[in-house]
C-alpha positions as CSV (number, residue, x, y, z in Angstrom):
1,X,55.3,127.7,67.7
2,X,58.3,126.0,66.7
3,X,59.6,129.3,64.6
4,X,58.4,131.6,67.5
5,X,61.2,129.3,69.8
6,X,64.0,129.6,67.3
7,X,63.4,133.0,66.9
8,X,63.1,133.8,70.6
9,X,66.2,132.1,71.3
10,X,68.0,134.5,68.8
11,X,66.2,137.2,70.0
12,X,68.0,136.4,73.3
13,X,71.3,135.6,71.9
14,X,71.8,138.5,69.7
15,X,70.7,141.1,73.2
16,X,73.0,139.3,75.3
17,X,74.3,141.9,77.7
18,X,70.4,142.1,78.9
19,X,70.4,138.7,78.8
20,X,73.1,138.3,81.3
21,X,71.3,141.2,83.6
22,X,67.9,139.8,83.7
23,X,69.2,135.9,84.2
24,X,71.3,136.9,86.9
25,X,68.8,138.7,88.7
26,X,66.8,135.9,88.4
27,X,68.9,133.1,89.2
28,X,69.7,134.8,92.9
29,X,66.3,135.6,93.3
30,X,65.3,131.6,92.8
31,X,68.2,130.5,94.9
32,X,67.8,133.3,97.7
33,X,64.1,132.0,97.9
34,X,64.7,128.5,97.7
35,X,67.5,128.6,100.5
36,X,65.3,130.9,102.7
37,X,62.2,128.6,102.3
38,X,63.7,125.4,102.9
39,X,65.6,126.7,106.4
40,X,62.6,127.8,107.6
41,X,61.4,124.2,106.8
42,X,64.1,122.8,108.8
43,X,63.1,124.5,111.7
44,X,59.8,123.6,111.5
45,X,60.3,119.9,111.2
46,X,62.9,120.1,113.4
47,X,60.5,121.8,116.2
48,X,57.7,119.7,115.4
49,X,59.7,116.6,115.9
50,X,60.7,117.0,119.3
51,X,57.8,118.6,120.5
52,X,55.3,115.9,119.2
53,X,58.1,113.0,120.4
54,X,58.9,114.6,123.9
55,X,56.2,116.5,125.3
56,X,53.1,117.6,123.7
57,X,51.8,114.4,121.2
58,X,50.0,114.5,118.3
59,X,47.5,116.6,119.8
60,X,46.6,117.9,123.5
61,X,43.6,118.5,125.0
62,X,43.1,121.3,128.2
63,X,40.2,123.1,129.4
64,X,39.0,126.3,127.7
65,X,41.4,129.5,128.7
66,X,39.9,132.9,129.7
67,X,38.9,135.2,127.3
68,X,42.5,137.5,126.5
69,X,44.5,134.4,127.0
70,X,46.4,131.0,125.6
71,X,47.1,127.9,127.7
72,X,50.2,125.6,126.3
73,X,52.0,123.0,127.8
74,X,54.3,125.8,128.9
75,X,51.4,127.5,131.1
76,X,49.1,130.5,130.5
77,X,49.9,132.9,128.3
78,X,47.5,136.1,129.9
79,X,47.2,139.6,128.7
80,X,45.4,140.3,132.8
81,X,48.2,141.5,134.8
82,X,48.0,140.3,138.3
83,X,49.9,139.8,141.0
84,X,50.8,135.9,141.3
85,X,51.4,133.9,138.2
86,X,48.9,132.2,136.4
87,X,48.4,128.7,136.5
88,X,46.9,126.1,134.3
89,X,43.4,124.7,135.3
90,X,42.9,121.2,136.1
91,X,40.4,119.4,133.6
92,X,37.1,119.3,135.2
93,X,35.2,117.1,133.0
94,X,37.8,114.4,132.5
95,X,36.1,111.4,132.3
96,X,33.9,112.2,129.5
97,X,37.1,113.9,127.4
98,X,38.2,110.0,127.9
99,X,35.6,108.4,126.9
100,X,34.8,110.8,124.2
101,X,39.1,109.8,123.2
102,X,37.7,106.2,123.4
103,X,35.0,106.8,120.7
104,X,36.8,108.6,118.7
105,X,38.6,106.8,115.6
106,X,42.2,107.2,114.9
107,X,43.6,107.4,118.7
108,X,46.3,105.2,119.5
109,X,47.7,106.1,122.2
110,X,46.9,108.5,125.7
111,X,48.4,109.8,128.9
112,X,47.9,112.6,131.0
113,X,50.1,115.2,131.7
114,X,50.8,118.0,134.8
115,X,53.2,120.9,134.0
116,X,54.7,124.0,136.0
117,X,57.7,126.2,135.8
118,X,60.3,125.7,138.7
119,X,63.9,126.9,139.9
120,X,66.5,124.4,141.6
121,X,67.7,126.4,144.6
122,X,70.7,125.6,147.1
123,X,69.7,127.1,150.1
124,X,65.5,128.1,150.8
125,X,65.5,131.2,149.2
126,X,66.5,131.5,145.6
127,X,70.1,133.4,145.2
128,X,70.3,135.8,141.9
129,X,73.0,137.5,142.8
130,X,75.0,135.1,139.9
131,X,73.1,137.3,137.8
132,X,75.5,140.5,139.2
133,X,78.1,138.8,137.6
134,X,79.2,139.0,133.5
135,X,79.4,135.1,132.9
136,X,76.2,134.4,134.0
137,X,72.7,135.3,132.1
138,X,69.3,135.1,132.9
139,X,68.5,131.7,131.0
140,X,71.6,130.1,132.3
141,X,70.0,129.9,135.5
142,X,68.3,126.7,136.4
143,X,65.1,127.7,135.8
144,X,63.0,124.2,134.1
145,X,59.7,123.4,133.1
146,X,58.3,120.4,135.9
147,X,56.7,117.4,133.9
148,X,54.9,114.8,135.4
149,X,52.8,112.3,133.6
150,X,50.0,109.5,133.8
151,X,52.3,106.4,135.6
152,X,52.9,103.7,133.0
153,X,50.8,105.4,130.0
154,X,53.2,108.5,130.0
155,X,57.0,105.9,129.3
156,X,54.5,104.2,126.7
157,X,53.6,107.7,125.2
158,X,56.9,109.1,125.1
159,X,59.7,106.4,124.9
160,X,62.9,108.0,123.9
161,X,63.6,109.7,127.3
162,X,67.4,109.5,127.3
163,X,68.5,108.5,130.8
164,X,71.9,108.8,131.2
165,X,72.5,107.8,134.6
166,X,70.1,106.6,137.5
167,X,66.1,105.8,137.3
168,X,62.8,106.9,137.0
169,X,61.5,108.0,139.9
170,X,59.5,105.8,142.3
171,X,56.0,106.2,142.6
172,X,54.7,108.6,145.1
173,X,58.0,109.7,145.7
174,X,59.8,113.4,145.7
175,X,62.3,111.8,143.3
176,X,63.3,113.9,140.5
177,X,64.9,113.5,136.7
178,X,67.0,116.2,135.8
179,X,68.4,117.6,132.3
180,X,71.6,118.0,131.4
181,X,71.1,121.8,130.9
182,X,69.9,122.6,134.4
183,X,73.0,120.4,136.2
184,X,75.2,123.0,134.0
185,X,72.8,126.4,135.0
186,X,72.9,125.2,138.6
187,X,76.8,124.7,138.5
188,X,76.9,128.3,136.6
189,X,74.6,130.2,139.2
190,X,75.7,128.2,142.4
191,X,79.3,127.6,141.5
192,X,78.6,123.8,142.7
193,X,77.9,120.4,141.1
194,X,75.0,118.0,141.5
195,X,75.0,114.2,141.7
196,X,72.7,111.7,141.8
197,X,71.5,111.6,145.5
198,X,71.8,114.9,145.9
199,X,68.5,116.5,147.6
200,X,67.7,119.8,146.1
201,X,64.9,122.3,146.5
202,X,62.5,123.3,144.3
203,X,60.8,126.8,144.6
204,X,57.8,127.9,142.3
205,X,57.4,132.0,141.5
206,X,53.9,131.4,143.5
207,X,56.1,130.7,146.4
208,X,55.8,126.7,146.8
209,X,59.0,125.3,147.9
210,X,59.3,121.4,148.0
211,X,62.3,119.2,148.5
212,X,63.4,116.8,146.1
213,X,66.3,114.1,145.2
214,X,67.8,113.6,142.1
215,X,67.0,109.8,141.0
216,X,68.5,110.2,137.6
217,X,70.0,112.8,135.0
218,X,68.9,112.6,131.2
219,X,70.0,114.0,127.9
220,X,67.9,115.6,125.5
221,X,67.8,112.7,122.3
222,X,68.0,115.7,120.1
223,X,71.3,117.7,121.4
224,X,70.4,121.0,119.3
225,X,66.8,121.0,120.6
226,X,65.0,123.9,121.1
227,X,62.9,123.0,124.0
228,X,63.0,124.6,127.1
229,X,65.7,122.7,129.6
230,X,63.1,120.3,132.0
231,X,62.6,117.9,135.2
232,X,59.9,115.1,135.6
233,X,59.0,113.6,138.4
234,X,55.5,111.9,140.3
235,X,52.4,113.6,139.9
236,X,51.8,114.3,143.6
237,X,54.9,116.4,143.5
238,X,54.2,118.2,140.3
239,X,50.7,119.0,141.5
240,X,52.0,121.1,144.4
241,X,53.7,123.9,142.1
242,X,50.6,123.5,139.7
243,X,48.1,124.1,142.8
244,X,46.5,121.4,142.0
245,X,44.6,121.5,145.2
246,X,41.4,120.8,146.2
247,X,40.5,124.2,147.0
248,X,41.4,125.3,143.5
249,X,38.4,123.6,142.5
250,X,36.2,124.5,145.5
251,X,34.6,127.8,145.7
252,X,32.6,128.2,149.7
253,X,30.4,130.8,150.4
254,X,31.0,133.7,153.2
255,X,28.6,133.8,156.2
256,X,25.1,135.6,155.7
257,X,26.5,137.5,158.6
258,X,29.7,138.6,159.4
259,X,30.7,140.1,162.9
260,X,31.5,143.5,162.3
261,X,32.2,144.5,165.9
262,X,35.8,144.7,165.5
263,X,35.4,147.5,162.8
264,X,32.8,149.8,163.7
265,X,35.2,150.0,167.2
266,X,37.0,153.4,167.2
267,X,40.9,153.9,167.5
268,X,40.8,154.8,171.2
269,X,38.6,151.3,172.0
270,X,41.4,149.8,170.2
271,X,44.7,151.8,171.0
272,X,43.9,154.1,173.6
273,X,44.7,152.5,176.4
274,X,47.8,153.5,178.2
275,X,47.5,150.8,180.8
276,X,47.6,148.1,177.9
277,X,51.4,147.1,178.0
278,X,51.7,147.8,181.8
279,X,48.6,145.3,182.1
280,X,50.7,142.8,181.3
281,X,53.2,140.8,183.4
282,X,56.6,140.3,183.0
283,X,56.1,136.5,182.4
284,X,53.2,136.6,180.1
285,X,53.6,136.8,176.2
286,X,52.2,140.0,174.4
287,X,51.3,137.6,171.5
288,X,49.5,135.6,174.2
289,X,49.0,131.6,174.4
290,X,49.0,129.1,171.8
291,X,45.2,128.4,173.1
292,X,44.6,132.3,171.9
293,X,45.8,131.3,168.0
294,X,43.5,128.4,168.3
295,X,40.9,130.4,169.4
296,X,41.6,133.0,166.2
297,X,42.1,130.5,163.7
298,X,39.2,128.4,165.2
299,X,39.0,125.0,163.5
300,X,41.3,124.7,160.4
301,X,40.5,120.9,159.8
302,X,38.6,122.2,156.5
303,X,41.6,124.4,155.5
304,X,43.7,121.6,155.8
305,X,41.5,119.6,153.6
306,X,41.8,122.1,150.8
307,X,45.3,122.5,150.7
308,X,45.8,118.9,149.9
309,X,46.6,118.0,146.4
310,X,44.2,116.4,144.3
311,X,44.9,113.6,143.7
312,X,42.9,112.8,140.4
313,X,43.7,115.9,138.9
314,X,45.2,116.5,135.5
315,X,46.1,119.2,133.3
316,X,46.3,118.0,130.1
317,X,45.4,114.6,128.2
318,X,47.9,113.7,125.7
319,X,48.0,111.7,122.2
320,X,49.0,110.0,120.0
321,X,47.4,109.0,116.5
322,X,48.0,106.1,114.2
323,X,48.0,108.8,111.4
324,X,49.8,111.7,112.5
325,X,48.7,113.9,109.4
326,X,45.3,113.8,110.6
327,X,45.8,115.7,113.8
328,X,44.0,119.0,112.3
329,X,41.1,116.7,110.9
330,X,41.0,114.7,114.7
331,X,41.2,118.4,116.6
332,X,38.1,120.0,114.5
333,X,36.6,116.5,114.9
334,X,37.2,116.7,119.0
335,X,36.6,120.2,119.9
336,X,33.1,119.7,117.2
337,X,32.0,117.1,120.2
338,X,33.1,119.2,123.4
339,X,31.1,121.7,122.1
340,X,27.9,120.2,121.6
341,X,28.2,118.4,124.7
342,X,29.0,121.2,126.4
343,X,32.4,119.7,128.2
344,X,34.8,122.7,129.2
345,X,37.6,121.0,126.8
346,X,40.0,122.4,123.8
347,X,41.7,120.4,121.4
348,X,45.0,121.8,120.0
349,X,47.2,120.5,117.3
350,X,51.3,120.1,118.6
351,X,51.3,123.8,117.1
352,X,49.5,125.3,119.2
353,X,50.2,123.0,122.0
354,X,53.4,124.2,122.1
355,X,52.7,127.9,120.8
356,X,55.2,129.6,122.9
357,X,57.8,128.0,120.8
358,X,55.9,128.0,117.7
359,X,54.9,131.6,117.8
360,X,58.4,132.6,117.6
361,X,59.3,130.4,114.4
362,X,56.0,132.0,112.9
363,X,57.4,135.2,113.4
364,X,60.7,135.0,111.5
365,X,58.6,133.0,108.4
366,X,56.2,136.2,108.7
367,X,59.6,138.2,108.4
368,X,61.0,136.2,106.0
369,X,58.2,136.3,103.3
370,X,57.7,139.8,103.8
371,X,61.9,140.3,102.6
372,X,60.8,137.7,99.7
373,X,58.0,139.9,98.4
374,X,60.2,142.9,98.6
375,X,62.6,141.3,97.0
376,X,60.3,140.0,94.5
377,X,58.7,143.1,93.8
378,X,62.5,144.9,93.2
379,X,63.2,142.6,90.5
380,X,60.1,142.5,89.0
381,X,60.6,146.4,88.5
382,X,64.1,145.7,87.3
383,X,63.0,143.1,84.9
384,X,60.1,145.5,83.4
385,X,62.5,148.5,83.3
386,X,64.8,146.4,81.5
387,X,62.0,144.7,79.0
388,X,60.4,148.7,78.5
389,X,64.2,149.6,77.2
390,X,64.7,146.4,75.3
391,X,61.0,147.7,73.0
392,X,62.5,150.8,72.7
393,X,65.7,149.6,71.3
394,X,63.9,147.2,68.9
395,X,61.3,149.3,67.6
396,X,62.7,148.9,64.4
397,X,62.7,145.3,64.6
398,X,58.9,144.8,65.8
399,X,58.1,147.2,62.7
400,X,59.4,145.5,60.3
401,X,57.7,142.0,61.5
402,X,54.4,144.1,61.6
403,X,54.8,145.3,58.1
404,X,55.9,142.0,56.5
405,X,52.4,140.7,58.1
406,X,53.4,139.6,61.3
407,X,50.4,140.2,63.6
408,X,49.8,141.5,67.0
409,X,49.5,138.0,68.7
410,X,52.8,136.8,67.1
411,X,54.8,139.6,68.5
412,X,52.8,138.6,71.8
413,X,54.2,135.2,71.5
414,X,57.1,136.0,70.9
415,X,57.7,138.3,73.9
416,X,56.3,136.1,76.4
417,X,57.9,133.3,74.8
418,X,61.6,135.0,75.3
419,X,60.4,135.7,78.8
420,X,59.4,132.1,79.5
421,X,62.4,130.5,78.3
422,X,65.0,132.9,80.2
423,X,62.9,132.7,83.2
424,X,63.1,129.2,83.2
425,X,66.7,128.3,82.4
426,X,68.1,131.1,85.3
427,X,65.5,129.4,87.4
428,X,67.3,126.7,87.0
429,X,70.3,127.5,87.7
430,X,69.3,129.2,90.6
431,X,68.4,125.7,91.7
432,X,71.5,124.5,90.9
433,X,73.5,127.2,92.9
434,X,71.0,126.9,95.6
435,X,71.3,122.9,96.1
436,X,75.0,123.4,96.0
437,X,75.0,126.0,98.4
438,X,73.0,124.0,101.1
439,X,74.8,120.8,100.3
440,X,77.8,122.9,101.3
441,X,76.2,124.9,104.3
442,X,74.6,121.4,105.8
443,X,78.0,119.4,105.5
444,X,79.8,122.2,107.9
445,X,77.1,121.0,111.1
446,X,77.0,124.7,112.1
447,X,75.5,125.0,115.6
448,X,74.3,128.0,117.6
449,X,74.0,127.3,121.4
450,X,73.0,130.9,123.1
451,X,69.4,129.7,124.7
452,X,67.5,132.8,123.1
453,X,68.6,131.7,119.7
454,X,67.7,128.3,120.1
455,X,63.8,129.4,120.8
456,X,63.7,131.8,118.0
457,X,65.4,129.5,115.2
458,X,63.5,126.4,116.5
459,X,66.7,124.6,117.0
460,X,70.6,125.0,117.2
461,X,71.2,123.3,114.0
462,X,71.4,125.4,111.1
463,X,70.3,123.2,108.3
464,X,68.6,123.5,105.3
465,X,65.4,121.0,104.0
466,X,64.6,121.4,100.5
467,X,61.5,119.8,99.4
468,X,59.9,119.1,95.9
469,X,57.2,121.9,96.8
470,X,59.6,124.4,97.8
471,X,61.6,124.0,94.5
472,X,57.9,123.4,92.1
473,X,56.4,126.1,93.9
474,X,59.5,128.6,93.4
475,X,59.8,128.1,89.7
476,X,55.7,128.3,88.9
477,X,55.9,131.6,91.1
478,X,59.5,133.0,88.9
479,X,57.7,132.2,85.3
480,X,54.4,133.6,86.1
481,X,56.0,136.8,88.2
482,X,58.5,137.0,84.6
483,X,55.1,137.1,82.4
484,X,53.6,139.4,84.3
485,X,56.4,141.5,84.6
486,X,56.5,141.8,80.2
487,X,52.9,142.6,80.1
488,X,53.6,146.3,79.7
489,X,56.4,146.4,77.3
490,X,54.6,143.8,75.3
491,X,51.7,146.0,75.6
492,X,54.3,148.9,74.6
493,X,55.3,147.2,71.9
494,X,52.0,146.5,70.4
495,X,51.5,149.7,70.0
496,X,54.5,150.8,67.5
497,X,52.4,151.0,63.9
498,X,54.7,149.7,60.8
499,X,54.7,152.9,59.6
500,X,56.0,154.5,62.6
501,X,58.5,151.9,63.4
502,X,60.1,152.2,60.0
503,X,60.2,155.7,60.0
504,X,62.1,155.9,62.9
505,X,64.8,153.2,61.2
């Protein structure tokens, strides 16, 4: 084996312009793939991060969506087109997902959590018309997601909410937290500033409007995050915008009969009448008394009822575990129980928790990998073409090692052995150049801060996070993609006879 090296390395000296070609292709390839792989791993450590320390845990749990749709801590992601948006169920079954939370090994911590989507408005109807104008976008409106957690468990759960002035609010109140990010949307859409004090309005796209005052004002802990810009604040409040009533979970059957008198009457029992309007006096109403709604509406106490918010209602129980690596193992574990207890409950892991976000990051990898096995294939084709030519040229060569006894599996060696060793030294200086490049890139703190790209790069930091798998999976991949890539000119090459090869010296 020794003999094969030395000669090998020769081999590789001697042909040094196709060397040079085939290292160099190599060498990029390794570093394009390394510095590709380990961005993508900085956004997915950076995403996971914030998400499992600001809003969704180690794992969520929330009642089994629809079939043709998702539910995140974000809302309900439908395929059903309807007319009002969807909102996220309240867990029915919620004392048994506790206890079963109880029983289960590994938990360490819990809260519950409600969430909606909201606008801060000035005035009671929401004003676009900031939109109209160039310095003003569609996400730089003060559009938030409305959090509002378990009192006491919730601070306990997530402890690294950054207050930057004011409080929390009190309980039972209509106090609100606000972000950073919406005080500058509002002052962007509204052309005006808000301070703590400062009541506000908060309108839902359902149509809920509720008034609120801004206890406190909080900065993301991580500034390049790419989570959507939020507001937390009491349950009660938060279950308004969720519709969190009681007559979301109460379903009354219509009357075995219904008066139908009113319809089967014709158009002339109803309009024809010319003497209607003159009928009536000049002091009379033509929308009559208040006694004639009460008579319409008959009794709304019930209607009333439902409309109230519930007030034990939740949408989601969050997480925490004492092992945070075993979230996938706790989730099969979880959603194993639910369903042979048959409790309407899913377990999700922070991915898919937060799969509004996550989806997006899964898309550019998917992106990614497919540019990396293009790329792959290209030079694998290059690297062939280039070994098929190098046979050619040293037919001569291959015949006279044939002829002074050299056998078939030598030359075999020797081939693969050539392709080993400049695989694995441009490999590693592809790592080289790759290391030095992201040292270099990482040092310059480059930021992006346009909303859309945030969400699709899983963070405004542009950094790279090169791990020992990346690099160890890279380099196992180049060697065996270099041997596979000399099979057919070793093959070729196998098949000069000494007599042919000679006679063609």
């Amino acid at each position: 084996m020794k003999e094969i090296i030395k000669l090998a390395l020769r081999n590789l000296k001697e042909h040094k312009a196709k060397t040079l070609i085939i290292a160099l292709f190599i060498l990029f390839g390794v570093a394009i793939v390394i510095m590709g792989n380990s961005f993508l791993e900085s956004v997915n450590r950076g995403l996971e991060k914030d998400f499992r320390a600001n809003v969704t845990g180690d794992l969520a749990i929330s009642v089994i969506p629809e079939k043709g749709s998702s539910i995140d801590v974000f809302g309900v992601n439908s395929m059903n087109i309807s007319g009002s948006v969807p909102q996220i169920p309240a867990l029915a079954d919620l004392e048994r997902i506790e206890q079963i939370l109880a029983e289960t090994d590994g938990i360490k911590l819990k809260s519950k959590l409600i969430s909606a989507q909201v606008i801060l408005t000035k005035g009671v109807e929401v004003d676009f018309s900031a939109l109209s104008e160039g310095d003003v976008g569609l996400m730089d409106l003060p559009i938030s997601m409305l959090f509002a957690g378990e009192q006491g468990t919730f601070r306990e759960l997530f402890p690294d909410l950054n207050i930057i002035e004011g409080t929390y609010p009190a309980e039972g109140s209509n106090e609100i937290i606000v972000d950073t990010r919406v005080l500058e949307g509002f002052k962007k859409t509204y052309k005006g500033d808000l301070h703590l004090g400062d009541m506000v309005l908060l309108a839902s796209m359902n149509g809920v409007i509720r008034e609120g005052k801004i206890c406190g004002i909080f900065k993301p802990a991580n500034e390049y995050t790419a989570m959507f810009q939020s507001i937390y604040c009491e349950p009660q409040l938060a279950r308004s915008f969720a519709e969190l009533t009681y007559a979301s979970s109460f379903s009354q059957e219509l009357p075995d009969s219904v008066d139908l008198s009113i319809s089967e009457m014709s158009e002339d029992d109803l309009f024809g009448d010319d003497d209607f309007f003159g009928s009536i006096d000049d002091d009379e109403s033509i929308l009559g008394s208040t006694d004639d709604f009460d008579s319409i509406l008959g009794d709304t106490t019930l209607r009333d009822e439902l409309n109230k918010t519930d007030d034990g209602s939740w949408q989601f129980v969050l997480a925490k575990l004492e092992d945070p690596h075993a979230d996938k193992k706790i989730v099969a574990q979880l959603n194993k129980r639910f369903r042979d207890e048959g409790v309407n409950a899913l377990a999700l892991d922070w991915k898919k928790a937060a799969e509004s976000y996550s989806k997006s990051v899964e898309g550019i990898g998917f992106i990614f990998n497919l540019l990396i096995i293009i790329l792959a294939i290209v030079v694998f084709i290059i690297i062939m073409n280039t070994m098929v030519v190098s046979v050619i040229e040293r037919t001569s060569e291959i015949g006279t090692m044939r002829a002074i006894g050299a056998e078939k599996k030598f030359v075999r060696r020797l081939f693969y052995s050539e392709a080993v060793i400049l695989t694995s030294c441009s490999s590693l200086a592809g790592i080289v150049l790759a290391f030095i490049c992201m040292a270099v890139f990482n040092s310059l703190n480059i930021a992006v801060t346009n909303s859309i790209a945030k969400m699709i790069l899983g963070g405004g930091l542009l950094h790279f996070s090169p791990t020992c798998g990346i690099v160890c999976t890279t380099l196992i991949v180049a060697i065996l993609g270099s041997v596979v890539s000399n099979m057919y000119p070793v093959k070729s090459a196998l098949r000069i006879t000494p007599l042919k090869a000679l006679s063609k010296e």
